[in-house]
LUMDREN-720269 format. One line per field, with one value per atom (N, C-alpha, C): residue number from 1; residue in one letter; atom name; x, y, z. Coordinates in Angstrom, 3 decimals. Example, Ala and Ser with C-alpha at 12.3 -4.5 7.8 and 13.67 -1.06 7.14 Angstrom:
2
i = [1; 1; 1; 2; 2; 2]
aa = [a; a; a; s; s; s]
at = [N; CA; C; N; CA; C]
px = [13.190; 12.300; 13.200; 12.850; 13.670; 12.900]
py = [-5.690; -4.500; -3.300; -2.250; -1.060; 0.030]
pz = [7.800; 7.800; 7.800; 7.080; 7.140; 7.870]
// end
This chain:
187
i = [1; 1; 1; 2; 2; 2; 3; 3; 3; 4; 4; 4; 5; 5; 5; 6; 6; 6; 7; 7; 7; 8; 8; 8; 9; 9; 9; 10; 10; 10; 11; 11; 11; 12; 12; 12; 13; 13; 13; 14; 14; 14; 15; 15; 15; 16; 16; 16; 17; 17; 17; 18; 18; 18; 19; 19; 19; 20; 20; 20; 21; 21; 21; 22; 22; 22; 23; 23; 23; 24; 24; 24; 25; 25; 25; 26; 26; 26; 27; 27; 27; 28; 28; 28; 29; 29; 29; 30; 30; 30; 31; 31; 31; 32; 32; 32; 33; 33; 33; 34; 34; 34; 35; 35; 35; 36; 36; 36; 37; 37; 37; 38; 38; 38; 39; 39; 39; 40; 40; 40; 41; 41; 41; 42; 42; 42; 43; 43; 43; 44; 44; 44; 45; 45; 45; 46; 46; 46; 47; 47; 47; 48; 48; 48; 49; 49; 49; 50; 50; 50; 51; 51; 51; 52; 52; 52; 53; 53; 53; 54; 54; 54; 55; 55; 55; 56; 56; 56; 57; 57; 57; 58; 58; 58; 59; 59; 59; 60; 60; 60; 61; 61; 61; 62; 62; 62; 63; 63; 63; 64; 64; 64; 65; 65; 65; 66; 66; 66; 67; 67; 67; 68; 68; 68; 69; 69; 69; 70; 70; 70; 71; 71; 71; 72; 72; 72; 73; 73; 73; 74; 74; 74; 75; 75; 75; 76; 76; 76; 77; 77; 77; 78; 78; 78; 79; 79; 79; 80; 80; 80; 81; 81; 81; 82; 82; 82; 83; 83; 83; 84; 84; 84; 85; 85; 85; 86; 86; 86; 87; 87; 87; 88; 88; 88; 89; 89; 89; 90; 90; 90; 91; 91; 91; 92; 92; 92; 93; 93; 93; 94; 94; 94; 95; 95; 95; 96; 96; 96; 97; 97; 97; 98; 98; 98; 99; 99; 99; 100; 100; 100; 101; 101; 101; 102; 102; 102; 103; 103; 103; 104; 104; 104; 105; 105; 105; 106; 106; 106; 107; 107; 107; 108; 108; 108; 109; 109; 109; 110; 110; 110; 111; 111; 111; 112; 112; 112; 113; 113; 113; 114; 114; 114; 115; 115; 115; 116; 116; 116; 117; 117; 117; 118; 118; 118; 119; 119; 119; 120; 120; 120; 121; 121; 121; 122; 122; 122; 123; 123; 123; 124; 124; 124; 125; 125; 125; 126; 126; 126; 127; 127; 127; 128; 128; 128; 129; 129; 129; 130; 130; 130; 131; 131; 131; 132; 132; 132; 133; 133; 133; 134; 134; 134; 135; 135; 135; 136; 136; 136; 137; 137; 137; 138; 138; 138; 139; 139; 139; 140; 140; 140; 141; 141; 141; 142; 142; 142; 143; 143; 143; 144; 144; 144; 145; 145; 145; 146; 146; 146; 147; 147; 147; 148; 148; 148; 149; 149; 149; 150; 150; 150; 151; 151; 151; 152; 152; 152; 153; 153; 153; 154; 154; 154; 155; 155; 155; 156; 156; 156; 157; 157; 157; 158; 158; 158; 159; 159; 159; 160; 160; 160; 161; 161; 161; 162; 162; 162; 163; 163; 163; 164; 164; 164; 165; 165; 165; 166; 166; 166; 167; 167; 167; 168; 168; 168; 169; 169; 169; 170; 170; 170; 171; 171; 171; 172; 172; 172; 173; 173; 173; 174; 174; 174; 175; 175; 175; 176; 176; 176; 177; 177; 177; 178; 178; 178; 179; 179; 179; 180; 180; 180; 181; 181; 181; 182; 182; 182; 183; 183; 183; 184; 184; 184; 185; 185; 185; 186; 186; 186; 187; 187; 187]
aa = [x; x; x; x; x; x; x; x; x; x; x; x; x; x; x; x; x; x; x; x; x; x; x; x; x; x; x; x; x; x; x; x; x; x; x; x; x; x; x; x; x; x; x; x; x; x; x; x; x; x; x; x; x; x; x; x; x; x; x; x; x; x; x; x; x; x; x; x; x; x; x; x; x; x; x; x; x; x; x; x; x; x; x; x; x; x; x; x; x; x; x; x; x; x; x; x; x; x; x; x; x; x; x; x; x; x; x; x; x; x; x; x; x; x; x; x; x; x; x; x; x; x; x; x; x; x; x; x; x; x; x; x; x; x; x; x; x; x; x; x; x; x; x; x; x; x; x; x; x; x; x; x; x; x; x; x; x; x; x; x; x; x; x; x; x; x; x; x; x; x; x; x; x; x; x; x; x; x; x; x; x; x; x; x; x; x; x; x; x; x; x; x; x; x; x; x; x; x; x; x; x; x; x; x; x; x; x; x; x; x; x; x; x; x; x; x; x; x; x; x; x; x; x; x; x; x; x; x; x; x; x; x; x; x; x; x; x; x; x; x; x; x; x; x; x; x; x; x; x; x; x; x; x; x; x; x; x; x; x; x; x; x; x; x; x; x; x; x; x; x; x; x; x; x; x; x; x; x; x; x; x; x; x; x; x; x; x; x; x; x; x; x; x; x; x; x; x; x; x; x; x; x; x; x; x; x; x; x; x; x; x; x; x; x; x; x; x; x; x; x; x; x; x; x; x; x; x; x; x; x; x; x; x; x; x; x; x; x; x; x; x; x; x; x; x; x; x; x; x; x; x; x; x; x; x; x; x; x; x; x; x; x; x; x; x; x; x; x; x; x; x; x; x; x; x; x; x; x; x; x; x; x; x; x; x; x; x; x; x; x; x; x; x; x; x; x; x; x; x; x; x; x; x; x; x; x; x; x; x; x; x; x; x; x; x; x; x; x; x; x; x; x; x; x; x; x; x; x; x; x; x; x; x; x; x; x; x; x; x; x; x; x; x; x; x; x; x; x; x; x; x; x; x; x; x; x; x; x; x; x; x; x; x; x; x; x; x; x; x; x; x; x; x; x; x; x; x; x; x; x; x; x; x; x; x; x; x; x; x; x; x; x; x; x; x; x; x; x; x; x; x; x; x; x; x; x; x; x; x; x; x; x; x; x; x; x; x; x; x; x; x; x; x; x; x; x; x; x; x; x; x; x; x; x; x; x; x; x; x; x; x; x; x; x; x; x; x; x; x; x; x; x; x; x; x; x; x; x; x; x; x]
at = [N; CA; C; N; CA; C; N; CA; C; N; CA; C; N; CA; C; N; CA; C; N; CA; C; N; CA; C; N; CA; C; N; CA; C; N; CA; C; N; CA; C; N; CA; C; N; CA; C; N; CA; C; N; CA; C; N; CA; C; N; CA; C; N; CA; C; N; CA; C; N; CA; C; N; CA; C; N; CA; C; N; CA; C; N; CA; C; N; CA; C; N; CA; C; N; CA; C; N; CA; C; N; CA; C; N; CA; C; N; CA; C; N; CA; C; N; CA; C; N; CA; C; N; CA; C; N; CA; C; N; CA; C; N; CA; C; N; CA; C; N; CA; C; N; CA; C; N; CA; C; N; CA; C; N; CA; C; N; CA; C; N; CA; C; N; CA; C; N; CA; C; N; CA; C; N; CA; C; N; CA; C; N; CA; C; N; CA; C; N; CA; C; N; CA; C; N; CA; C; N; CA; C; N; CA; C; N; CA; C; N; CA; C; N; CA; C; N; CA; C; N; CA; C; N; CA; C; N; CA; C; N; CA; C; N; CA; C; N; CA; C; N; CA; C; N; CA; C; N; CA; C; N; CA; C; N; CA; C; N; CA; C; N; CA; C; N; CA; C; N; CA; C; N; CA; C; N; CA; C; N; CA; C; N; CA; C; N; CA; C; N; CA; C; N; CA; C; N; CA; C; N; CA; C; N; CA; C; N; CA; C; N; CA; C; N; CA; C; N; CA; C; N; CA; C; N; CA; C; N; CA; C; N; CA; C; N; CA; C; N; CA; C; N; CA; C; N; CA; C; N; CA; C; N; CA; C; N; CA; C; N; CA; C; N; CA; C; N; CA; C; N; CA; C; N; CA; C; N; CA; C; N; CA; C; N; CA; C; N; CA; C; N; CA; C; N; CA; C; N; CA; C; N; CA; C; N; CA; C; N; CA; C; N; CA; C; N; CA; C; N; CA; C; N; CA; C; N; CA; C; N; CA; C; N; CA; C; N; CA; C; N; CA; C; N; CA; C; N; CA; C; N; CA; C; N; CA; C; N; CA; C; N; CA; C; N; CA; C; N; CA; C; N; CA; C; N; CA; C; N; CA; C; N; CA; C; N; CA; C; N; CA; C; N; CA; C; N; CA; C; N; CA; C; N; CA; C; N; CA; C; N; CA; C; N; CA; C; N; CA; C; N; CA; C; N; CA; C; N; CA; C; N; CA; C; N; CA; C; N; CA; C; N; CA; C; N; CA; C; N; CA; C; N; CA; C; N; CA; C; N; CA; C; N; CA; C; N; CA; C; N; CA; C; N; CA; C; N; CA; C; N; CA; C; N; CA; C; N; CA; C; N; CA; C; N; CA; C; N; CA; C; N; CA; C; N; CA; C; N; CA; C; N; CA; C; N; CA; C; N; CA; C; N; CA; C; N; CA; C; N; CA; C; N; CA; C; N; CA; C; N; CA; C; N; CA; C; N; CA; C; N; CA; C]
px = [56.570; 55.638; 54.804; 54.520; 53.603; 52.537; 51.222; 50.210; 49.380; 50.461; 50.185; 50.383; 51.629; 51.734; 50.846; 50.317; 49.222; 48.429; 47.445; 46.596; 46.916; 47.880; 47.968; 48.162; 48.435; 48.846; 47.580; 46.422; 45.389; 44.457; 44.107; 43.592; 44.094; 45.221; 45.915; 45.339; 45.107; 44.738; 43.219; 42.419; 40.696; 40.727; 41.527; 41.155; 41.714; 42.619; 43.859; 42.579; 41.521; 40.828; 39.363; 39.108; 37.957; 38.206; 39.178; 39.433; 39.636; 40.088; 40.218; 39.107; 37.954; 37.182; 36.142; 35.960; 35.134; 35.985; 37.178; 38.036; 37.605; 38.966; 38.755; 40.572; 40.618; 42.611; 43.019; 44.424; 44.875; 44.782; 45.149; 45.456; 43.987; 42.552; 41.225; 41.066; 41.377; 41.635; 42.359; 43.505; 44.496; 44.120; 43.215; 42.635; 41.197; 40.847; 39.244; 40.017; 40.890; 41.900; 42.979; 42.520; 43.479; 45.364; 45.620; 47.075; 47.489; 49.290; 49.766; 49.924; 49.569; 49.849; 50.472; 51.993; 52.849; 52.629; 52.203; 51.904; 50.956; 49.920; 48.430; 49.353; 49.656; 50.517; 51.161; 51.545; 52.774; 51.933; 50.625; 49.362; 49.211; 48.461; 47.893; 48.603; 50.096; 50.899; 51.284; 51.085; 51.213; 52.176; 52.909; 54.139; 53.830; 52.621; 52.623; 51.011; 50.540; 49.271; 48.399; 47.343; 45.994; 45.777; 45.409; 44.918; 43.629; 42.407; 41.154; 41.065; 41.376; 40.243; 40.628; 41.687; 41.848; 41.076; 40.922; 39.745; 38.366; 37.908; 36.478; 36.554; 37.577; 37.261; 37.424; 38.303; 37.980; 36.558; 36.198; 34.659; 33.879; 33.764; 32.726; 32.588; 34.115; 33.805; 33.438; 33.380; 33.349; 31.709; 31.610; 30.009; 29.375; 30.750; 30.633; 30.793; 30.558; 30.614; 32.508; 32.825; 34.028; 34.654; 34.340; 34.385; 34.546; 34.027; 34.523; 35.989; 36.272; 37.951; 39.264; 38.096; 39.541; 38.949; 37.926; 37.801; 37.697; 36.874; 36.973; 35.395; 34.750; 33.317; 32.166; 31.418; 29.892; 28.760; 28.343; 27.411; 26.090; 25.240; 24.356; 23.224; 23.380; 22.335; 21.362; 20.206; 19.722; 18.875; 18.557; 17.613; 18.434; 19.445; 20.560; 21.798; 22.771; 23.773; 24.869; 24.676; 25.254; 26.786; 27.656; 29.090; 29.007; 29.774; 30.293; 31.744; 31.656; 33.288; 34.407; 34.929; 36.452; 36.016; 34.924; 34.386; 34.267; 34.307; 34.683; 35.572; 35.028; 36.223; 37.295; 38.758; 39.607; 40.558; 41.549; 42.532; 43.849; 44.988; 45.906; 46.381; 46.420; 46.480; 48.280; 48.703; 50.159; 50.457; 51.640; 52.776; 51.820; 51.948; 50.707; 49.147; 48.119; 47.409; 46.116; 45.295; 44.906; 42.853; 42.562; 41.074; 40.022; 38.623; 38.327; 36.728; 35.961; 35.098; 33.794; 32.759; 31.490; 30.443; 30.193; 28.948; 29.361; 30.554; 30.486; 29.572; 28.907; 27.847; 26.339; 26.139; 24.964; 24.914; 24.237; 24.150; 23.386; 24.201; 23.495; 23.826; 24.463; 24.432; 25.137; 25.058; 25.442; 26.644; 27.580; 28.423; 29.280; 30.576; 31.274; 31.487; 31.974; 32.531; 33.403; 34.336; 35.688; 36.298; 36.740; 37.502; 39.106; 39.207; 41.070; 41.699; 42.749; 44.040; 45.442; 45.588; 46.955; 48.002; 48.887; 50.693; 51.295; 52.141; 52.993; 53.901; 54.710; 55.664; 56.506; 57.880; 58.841; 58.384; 58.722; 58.003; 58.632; 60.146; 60.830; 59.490; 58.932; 58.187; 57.298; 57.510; 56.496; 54.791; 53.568; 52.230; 51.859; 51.064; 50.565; 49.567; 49.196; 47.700; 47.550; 46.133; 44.969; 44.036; 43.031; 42.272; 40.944; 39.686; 38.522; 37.385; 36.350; 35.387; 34.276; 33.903; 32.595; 32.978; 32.828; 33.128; 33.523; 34.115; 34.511; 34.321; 33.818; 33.854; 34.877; 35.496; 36.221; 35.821; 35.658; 35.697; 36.832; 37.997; 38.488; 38.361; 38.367; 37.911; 39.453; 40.574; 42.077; 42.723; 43.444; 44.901; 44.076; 45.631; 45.660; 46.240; 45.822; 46.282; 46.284; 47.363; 47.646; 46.694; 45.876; 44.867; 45.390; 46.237; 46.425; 45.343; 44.433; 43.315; 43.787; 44.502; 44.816; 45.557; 46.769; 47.806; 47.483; 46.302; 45.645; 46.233; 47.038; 47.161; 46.145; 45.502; 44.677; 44.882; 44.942; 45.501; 43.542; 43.646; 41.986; 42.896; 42.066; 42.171; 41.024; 40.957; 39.885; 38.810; 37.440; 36.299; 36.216; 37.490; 37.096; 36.752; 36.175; 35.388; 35.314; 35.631; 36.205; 35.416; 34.372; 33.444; 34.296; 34.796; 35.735; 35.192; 35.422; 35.812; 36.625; 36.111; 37.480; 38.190; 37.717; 38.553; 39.946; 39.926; 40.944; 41.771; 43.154; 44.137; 44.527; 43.764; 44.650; 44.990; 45.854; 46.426; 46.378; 46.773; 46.506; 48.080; 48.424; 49.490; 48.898; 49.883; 49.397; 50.220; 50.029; 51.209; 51.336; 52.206; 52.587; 53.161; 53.711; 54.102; 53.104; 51.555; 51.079; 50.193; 49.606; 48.369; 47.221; 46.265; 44.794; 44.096; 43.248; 41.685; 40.674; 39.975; 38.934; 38.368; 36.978; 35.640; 35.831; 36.153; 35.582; 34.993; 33.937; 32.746; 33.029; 33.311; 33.383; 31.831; 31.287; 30.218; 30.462]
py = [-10.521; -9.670; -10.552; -9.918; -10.876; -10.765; -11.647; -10.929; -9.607; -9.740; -8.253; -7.433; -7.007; -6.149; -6.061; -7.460; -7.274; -6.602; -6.999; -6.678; -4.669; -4.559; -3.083; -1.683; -2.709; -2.075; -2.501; -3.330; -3.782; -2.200; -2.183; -1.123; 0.002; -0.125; 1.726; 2.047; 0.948; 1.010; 1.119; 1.133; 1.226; 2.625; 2.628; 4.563; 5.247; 5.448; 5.770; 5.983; 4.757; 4.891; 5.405; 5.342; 6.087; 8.073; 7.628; 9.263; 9.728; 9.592; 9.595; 9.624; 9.051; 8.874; 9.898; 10.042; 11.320; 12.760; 12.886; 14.174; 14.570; 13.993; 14.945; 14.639; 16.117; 16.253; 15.246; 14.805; 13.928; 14.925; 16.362; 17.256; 17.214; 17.148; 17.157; 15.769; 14.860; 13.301; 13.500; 14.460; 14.368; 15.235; 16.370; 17.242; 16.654; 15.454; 14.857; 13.909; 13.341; 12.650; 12.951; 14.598; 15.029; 14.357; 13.982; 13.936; 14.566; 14.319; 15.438; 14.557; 15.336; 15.194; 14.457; 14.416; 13.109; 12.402; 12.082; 10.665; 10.119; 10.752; 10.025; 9.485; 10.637; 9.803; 8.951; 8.705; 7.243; 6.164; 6.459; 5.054; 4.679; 6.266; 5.932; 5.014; 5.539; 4.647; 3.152; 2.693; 1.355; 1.281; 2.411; 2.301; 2.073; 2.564; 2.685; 2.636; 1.574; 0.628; 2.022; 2.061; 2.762; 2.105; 3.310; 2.873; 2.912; 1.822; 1.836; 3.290; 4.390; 5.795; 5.788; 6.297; 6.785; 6.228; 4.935; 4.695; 4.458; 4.511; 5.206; 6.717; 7.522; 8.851; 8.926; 8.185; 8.391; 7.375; 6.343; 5.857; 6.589; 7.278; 8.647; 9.619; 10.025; 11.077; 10.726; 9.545; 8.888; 8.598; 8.565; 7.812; 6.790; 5.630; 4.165; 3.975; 2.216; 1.067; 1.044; 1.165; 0.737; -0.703; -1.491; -2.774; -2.552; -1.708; -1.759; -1.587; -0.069; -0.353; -1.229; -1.675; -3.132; -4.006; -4.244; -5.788; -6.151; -4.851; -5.208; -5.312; -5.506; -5.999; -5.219; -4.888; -4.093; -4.759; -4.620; -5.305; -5.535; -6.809; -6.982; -7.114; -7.529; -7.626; -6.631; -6.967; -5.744; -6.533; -7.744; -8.188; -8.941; -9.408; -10.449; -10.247; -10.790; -11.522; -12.207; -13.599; -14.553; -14.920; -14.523; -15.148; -16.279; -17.454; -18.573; -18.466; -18.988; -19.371; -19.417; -18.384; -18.579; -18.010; -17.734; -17.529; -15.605; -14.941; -13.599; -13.228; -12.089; -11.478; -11.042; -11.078; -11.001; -10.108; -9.698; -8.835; -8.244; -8.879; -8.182; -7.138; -6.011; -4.762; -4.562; -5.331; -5.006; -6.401; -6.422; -7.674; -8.271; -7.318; -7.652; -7.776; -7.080; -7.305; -8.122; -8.481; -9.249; -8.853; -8.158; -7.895; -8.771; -9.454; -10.350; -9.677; -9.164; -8.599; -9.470; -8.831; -9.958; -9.780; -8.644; -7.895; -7.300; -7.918; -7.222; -7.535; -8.254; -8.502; -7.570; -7.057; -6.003; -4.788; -4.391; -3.016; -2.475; -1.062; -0.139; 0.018; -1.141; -1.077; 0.477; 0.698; 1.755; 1.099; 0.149; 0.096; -1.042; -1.100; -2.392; -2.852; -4.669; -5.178; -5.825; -6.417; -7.208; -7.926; -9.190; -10.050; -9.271; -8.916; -8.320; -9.022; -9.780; -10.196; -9.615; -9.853; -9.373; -9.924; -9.619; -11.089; -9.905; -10.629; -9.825; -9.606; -8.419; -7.444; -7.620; -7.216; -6.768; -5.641; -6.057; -4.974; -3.674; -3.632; -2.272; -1.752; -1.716; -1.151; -0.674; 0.734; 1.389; 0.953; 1.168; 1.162; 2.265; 2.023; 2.952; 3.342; 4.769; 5.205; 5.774; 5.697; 6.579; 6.705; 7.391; 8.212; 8.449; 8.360; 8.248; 9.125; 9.781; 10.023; 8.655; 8.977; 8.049; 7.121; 6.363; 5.447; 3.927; 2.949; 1.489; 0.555; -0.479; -1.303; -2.231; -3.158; -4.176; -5.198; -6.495; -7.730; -8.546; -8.548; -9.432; -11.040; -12.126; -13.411; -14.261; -13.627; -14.800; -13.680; -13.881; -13.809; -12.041; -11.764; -10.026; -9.207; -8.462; -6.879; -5.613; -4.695; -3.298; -2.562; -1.841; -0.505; 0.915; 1.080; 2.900; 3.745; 4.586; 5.360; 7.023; 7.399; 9.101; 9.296; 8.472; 7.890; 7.711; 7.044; 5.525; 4.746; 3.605; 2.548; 1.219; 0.904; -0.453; -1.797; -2.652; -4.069; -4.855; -5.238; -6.177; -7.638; -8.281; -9.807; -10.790; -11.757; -12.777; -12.456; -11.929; -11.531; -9.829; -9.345; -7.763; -7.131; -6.089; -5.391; -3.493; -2.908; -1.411; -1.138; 0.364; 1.090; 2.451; 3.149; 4.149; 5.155; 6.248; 7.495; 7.397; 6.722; 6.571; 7.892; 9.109; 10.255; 10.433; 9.832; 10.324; 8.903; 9.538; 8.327; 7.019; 6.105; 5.403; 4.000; 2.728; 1.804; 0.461; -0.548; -1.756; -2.607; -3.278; -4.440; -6.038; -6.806; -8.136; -8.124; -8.880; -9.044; -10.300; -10.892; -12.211; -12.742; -12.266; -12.755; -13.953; -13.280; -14.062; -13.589; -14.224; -13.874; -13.359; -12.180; -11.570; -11.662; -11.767; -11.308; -10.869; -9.678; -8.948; -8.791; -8.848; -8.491; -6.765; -6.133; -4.462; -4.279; -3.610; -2.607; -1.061; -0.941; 0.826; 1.252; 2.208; 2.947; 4.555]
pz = [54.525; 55.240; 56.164; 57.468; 58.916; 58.430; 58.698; 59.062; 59.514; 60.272; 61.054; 60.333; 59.148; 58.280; 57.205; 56.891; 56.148; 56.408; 57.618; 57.927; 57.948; 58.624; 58.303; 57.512; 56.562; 54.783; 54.559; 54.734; 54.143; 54.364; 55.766; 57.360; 55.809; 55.716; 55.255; 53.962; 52.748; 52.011; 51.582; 52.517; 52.798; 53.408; 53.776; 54.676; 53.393; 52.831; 51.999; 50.371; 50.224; 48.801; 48.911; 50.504; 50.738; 51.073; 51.813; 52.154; 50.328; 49.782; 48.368; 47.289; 47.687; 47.338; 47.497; 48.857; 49.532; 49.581; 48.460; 48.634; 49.557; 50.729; 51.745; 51.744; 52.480; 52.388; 53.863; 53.599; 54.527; 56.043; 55.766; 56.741; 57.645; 57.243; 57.592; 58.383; 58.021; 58.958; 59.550; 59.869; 60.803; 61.879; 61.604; 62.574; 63.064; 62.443; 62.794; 64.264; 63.745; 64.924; 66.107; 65.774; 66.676; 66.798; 65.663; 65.211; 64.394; 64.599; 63.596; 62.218; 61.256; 59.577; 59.287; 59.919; 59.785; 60.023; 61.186; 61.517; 61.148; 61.102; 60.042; 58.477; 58.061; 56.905; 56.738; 58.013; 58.033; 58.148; 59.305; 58.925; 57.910; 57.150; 55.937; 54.844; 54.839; 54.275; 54.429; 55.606; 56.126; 57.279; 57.463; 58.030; 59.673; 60.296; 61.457; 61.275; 62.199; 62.469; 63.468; 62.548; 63.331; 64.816; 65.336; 67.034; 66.451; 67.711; 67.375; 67.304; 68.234; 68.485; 67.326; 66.429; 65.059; 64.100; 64.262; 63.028; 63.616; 64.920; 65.350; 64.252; 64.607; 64.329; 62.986; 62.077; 60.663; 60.329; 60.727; 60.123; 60.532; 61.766; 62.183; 60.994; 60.633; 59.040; 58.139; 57.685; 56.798; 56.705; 57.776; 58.056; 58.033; 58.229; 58.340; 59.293; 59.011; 60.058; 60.304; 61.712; 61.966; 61.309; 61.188; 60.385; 59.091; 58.366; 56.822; 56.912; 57.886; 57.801; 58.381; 59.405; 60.122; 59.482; 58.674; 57.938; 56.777; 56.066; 54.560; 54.947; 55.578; 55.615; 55.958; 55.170; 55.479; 55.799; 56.991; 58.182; 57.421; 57.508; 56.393; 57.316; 58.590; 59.659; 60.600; 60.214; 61.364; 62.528; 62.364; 63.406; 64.952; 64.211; 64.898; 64.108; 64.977; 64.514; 65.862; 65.185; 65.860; 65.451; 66.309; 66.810; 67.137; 66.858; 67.596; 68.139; 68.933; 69.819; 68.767; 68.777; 67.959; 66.314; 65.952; 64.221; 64.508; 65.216; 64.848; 64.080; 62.572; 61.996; 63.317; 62.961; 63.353; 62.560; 63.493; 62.916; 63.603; 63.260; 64.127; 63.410; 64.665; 64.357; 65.053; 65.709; 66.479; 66.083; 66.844; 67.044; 68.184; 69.057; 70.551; 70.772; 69.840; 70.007; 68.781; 69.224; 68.622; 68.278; 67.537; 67.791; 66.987; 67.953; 66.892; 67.379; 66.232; 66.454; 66.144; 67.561; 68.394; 67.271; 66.406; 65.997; 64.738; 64.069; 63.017; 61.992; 61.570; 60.868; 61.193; 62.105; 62.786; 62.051; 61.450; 60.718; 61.647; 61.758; 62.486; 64.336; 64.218; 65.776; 66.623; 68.096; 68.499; 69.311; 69.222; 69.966; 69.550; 69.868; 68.804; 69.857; 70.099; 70.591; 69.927; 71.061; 70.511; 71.543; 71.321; 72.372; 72.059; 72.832; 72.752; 73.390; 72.460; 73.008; 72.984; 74.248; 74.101; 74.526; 73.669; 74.212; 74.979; 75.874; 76.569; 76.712; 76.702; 76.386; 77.769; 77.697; 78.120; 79.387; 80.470; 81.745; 81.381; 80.669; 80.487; 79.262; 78.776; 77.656; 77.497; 77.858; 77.563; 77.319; 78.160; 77.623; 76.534; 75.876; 74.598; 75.097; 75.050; 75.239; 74.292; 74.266; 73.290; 74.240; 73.124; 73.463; 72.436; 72.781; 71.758; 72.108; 71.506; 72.368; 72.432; 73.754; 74.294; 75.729; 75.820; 76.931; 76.192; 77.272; 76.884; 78.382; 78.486; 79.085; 78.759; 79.781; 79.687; 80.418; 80.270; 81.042; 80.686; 81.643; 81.881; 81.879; 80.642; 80.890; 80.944; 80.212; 81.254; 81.671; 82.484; 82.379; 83.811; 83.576; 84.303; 83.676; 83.244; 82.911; 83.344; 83.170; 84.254; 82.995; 83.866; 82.540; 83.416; 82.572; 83.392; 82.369; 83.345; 82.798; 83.403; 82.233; 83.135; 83.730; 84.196; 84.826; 86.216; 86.230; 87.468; 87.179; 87.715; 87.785; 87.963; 86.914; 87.746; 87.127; 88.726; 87.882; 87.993; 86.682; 86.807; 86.107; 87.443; 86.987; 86.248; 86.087; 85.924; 86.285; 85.220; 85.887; 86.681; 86.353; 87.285; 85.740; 85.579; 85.214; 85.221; 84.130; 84.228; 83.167; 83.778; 82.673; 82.928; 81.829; 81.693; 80.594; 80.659; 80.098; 79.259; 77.761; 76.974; 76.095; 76.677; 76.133; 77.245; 78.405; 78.884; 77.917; 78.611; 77.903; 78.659; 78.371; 78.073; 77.658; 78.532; 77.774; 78.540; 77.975; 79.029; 78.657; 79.272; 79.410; 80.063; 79.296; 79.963; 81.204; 82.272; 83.048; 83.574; 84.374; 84.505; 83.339; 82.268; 80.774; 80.420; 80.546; 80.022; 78.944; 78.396; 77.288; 78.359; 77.870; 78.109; 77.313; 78.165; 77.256; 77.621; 76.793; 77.914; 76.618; 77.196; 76.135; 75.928; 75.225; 75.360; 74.179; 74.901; 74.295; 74.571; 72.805; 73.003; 72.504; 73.641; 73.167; 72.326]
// end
């Protein structure tokens, strides 16, 4: 088993003992997420890796910190909390992407951040969209990536910068077959 599978059987098994916990039916998380039944079930199971909106929208029901379910960790800070270079909880959630979160230690805060990396894929391959309520910023700090928002096309490079509507859909790619990275803040 990868990492990555860990990490996502880990993700499945924290939603999977809380939803369980707070009896609530799998079918009620699947309509809080606007997915179908099956497929929440196949997360829940491990088989197929949560998108962030999906677990924004199950810690929203839940009435947690997004971080308890991608990390295992409940935020102990309310005055500060200090990141160093490279010491963010981390977590790969894909083969491709890579999330290492700025503020997970902050209790209470109104907005998450995360350095997102992403490796790059095959130009034949499909982008993934989702979809969340609220908005997201991105800063671009390497590389270039295509962000289709709604089926816009936009390429942001080094330093460009996109405040978006994160209910419409959508998805980002690296391009140049190289590695990205962009700061995003979902509000």
């Amino acid at each position: 088993m990868s990492a990555t599978d860990d990490s996502i059987k880990q993700i499945a098994q924290r939603v999977r003992g809380l939803r369980e916990v707070l009896e609530i039916s799998p079918q009620e998380i699947a309509d809080t997420c606007h997915i179908p039944l099956e497929q929440y079930e196949r997360m829940e199971n491990g088989e197929e890796d949560f998108t962030v909106s999906v677990l924004q929208g199950i810690a929203h029901k839940y009435g947690i910190e997004l971080d308890v379910l991608m990390f295992g960790q409940e935020p102990r800070m309310s005055s500060y909390f200090l990141t160093r270079a490279g010491t963010g909880v981390s977590v790969e959630r894909r083969a491709a992407y890579k999330y290492q979160s700025l503020a997970s230690g902050f209790r209470g805060r109104r907005t998450d951040a995360f350095i997102v990396t992403v490796e790059p894929k095959p130009e034949s391959e499909p982008i993934q969209l989702n979809s969340h309520e609220g908005q997201e910023f991105n800063l671009v700090v390497e590389g270039r990536m295509l962000l289709v928002i709604n089926g816009k096309e936009l390429t942001l490079n080094t330093g460009d910068s996109l405040y978006f509507n994160s209910a419409l859909p959508h998805g980002m790619k690296a391009l140049d077959g190289k590695t990205v990275k962009f700061l995003a803040m979902i509000f």
